[in-house]
N, C-alpha and C positions, 0 to 999 in steps of 0.2 A: 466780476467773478474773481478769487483770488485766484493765484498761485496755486498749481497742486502739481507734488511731488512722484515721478512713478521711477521703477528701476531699467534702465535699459538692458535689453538682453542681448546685444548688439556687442561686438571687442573691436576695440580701436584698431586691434592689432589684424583686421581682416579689412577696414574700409573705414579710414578717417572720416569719411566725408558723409558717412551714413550712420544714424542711430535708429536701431529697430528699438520696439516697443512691445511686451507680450500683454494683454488684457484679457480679462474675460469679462462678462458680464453673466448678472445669475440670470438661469433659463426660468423662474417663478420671480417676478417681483417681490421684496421685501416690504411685511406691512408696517406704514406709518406709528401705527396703535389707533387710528384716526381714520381707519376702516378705507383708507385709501393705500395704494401698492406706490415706496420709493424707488425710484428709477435716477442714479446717481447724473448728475447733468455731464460731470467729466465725462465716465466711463461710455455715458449715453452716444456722447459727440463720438469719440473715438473707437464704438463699434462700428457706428456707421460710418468712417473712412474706408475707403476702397484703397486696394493696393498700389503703392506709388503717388498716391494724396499726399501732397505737401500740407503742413501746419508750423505755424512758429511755436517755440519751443527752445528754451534756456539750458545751455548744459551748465553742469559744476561738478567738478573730481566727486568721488564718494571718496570718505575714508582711507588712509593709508592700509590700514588694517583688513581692510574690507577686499580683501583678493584672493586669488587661489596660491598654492603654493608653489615655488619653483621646484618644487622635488614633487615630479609625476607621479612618482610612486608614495608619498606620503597618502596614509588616508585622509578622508573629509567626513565629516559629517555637516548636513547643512537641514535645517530647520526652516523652513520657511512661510511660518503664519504670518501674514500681515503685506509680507512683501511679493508674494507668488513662487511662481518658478523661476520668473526673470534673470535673476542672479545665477542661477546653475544653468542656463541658456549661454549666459556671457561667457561663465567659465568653461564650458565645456566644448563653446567655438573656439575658448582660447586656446585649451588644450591641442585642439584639431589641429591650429597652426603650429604651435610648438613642434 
């Protein structure tokens, strides 16, 4: 199986030693075209971990750019097709600790 990429929702800046994960899985299977329902095998595995299940798992920085801003009061706007809520999870535990 390869590699697959998710965003963590987790801030370094609350617990080095921990990266949370947000997932969802769709509640109706998606159809193949093929009259059978896809069931993603990543997302599949990682619904059914239970809380505090260990799994290995690769980190690597995201993007420079890719952060919230040091001015709290600056607005945001955040978009988030493709990649979930994840990102605004991260951000807004970071904020907490700020």
């Amino acid at each position: 199986m390869r590699a697959r990429q998710c965003s963590v929702s987790s801030s370094p800046l609350a617990d080095t030693t921990c990266a949370k994960l947000t997932i969802s899985m769709p509640r109706t299977p998606v159809t193949s075209g093929h009259g059978e329902p896809f069931l993603s095998v990543a997302m599949t595995y990682l619904a059914g971990l239970r809380q505090n299940d260990g799994m290995q798992l690769t980190m690597r920085p995201s993007n420079a750019m890719f952060c919230p801003s040091v001015d709290l009061a600056a607005p945001m706007l955040i978009f988030y097709a493709g990649l979930g809520p994840a990102p605004m999870c991260r951000f807004l535990r970071e904020w907490a600790i700020q």
